[in-house]
GUTOR-991121 format. One line per 8 residues: number of its first residue (from 1); their letters; for each residue x, y, z of C-alpha. Coordinates in steps of 0.05 Angstrom, whole numbers. Example, Ala and Ser with C-alpha at 12.3 -4.5 7.8 and 13.67 -1.06 7.14 Angstrom:
2
1 = AS = 246:-90:156 | 273:-21:143
This chain:
231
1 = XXXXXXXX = -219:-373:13 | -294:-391:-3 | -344:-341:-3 | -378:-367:58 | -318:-358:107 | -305:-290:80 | -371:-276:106 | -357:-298:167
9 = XXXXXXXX = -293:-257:180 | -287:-208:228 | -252:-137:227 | -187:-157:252 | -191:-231:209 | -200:-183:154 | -141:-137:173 | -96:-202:190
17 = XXXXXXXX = -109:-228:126 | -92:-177:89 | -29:-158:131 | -3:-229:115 | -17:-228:35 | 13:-163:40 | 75:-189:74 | 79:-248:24
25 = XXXXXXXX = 69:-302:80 | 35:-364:84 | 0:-383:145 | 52:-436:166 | 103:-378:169 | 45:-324:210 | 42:-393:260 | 122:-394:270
33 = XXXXXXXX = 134:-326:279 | 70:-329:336 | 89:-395:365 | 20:-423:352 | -15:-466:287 | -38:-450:215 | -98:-479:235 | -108:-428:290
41 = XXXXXXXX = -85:-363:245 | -132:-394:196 | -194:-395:248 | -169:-326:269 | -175:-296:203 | -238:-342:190 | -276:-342:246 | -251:-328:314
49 = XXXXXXXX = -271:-251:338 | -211:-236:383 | -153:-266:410 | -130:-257:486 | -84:-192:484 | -17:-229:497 | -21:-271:426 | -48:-205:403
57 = XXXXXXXX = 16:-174:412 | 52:-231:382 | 6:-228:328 | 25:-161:317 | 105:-169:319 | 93:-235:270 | 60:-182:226 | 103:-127:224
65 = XXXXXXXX = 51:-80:245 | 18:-50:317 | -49:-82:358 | -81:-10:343 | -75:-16:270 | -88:-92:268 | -158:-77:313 | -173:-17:272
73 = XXXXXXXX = -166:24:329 | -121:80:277 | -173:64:223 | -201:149:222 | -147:173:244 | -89:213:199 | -20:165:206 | 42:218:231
81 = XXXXXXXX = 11:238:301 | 67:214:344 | 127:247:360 | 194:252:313 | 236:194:333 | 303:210:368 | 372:199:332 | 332:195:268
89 = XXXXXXXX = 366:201:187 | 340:202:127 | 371:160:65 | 358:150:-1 | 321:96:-28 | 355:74:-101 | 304:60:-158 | 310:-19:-152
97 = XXXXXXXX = 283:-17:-86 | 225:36:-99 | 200:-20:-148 | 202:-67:-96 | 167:-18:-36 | 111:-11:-89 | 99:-81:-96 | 51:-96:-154
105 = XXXXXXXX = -15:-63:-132 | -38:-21:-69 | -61:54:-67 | -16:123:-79 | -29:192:-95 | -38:227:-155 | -19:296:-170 | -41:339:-233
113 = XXXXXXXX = -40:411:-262 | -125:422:-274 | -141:495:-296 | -78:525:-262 | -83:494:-207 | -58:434:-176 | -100:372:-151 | -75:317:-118
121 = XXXXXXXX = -125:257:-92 | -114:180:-78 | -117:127:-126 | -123:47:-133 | -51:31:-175 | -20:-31:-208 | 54:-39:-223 | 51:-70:-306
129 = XXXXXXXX = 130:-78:-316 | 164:-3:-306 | 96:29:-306 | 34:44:-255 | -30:45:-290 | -90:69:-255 | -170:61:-285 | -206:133:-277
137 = XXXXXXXX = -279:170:-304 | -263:189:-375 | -282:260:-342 | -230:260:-293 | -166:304:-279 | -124:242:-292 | -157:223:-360 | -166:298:-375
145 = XXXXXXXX = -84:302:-363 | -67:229:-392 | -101:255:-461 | -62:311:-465 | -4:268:-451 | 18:326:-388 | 87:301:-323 | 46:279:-263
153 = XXXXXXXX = 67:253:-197 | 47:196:-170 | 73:181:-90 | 65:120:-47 | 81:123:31 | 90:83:86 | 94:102:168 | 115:65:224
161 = XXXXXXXX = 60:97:282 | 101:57:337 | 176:76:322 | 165:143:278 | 198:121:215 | 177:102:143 | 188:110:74 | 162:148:0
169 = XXXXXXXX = 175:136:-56 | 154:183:-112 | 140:172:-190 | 145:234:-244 | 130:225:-317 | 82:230:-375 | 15:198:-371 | -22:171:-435
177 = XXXXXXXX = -94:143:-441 | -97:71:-468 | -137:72:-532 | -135:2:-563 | -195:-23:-537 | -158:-100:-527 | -108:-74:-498 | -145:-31:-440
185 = XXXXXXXX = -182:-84:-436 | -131:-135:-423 | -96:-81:-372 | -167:-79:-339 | -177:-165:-333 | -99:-165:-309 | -116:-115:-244 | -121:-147:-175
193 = XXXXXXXX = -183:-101:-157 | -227:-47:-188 | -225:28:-161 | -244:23:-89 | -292:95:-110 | -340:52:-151 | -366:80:-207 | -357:81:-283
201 = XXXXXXXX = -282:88:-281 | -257:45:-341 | -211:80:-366 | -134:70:-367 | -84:102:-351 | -13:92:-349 | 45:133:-327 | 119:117:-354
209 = XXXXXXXX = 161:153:-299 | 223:189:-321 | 243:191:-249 | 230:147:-191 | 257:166:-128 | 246:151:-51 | 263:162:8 | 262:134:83
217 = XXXXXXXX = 262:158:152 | 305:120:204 | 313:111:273 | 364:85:320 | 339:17:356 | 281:9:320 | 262:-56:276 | 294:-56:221
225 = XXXXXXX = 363:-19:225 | 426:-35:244 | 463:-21:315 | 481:55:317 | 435:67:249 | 410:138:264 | 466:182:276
């Protein structure tokens, strides 16, 4: 997209857009799943302010995702306010498929040991193989704890507002700083964005997990799981 219809975008063209990348699907694929055009989802995302609430809703399905968070209407507010779904389980997620949940960018939580104590704060991440490497102040917990090559835990979540279920998936393992300067900054030129805190926060960081584990919370008759899933 050029520069000049960025500008033009609205919240939810924003939100739509970046449901969609997330999803991995084109704009002919948003259009089948809504019944409408790729040249309407692209004026949505574009231009148009707000659709009539039935395509809305459609929208939303096509999306995988709820009107509220699509119209930033759950923006502020803290996700895991509803109620605990009924007939729920919870299964393990196998490594393979905590890879995949990740996906190759997005942003987790870091946890770290800082004098004594624990601190645990959300960071910008990028999957580089079997790794997650993260760009921090050289004056930071993380760099403070990558130098002395200390186990973190890194954590990456998902919910599901509308049906009460989701998914984590947690990383635990050594962290190291990334001295060669070509090298960091290679891993820096490589990252889809830099830290959404702003700053002077070039230095890398990468964490070679030991374990990666996940879990996810089902339940019965929502999208998603098989007939009688959930008891």
């Amino acid at each position: 997209m050029n520069p000049a219809a960025r500008h033009h975008m609205s919240d939810l063209g924003r939100r739509v857009e970046a449901q969609r990348t997330h999803l991995g699907l084109s704009r002919e694929e948003v259009a089948a799943r809504t019944g409408s055009t790729p040249g309407y989802i692209g004026l949505l995302e574009e231009q148009l302010p707000i659709p009539g609430v039935e395509f809305l809703v459609r929208l939303a399905n096509a999306l995988e995702t709820t009107v509220q968070d699509l119209t930033g209407y759950t923006a502020d507010v803290a996700p895991g306010t509803g109620r605990a779904g009924r007939h729920a389980r919870m299964d393990d997620i196998e490594e393979p498929e905590c890879w995949a949940l990740l996906g190759g960018r997005g942003v987790g939580r870091v946890a770290v040991m800082a004098d004594d104590e624990p601190e645990l704060f959300p960071v910008n991440y990028q999957v580089v193989g079997r790794e997650v490497m993260f760009m921090t102040a050289e004056d930071s917990s993380l760099a403070k704890a990558a130098a002395a090559g200390v186990t973190i835990a890194f954590e990456e979540d998902q919910v599901d507002e509308a049906f009460s279920q989701g998914w984590s998936v947690l990383l635990v393992g050594p962290a190291r700083t990334v001295s060669d300067p070509a090298t960091a900054r290679a891993l820096r030129d490589a990252a889809y964005s830099k830290p959404w805190a702003g700053g002077e926060r070039d230095t890398v960081v990468v964490l070679t997990p030991h374990r990666v584990t996940g879990r996810r919370i089902r339940v019965r008759g929502a999208p998603g799981t098989e007939p009688g899933a959930g008891h």
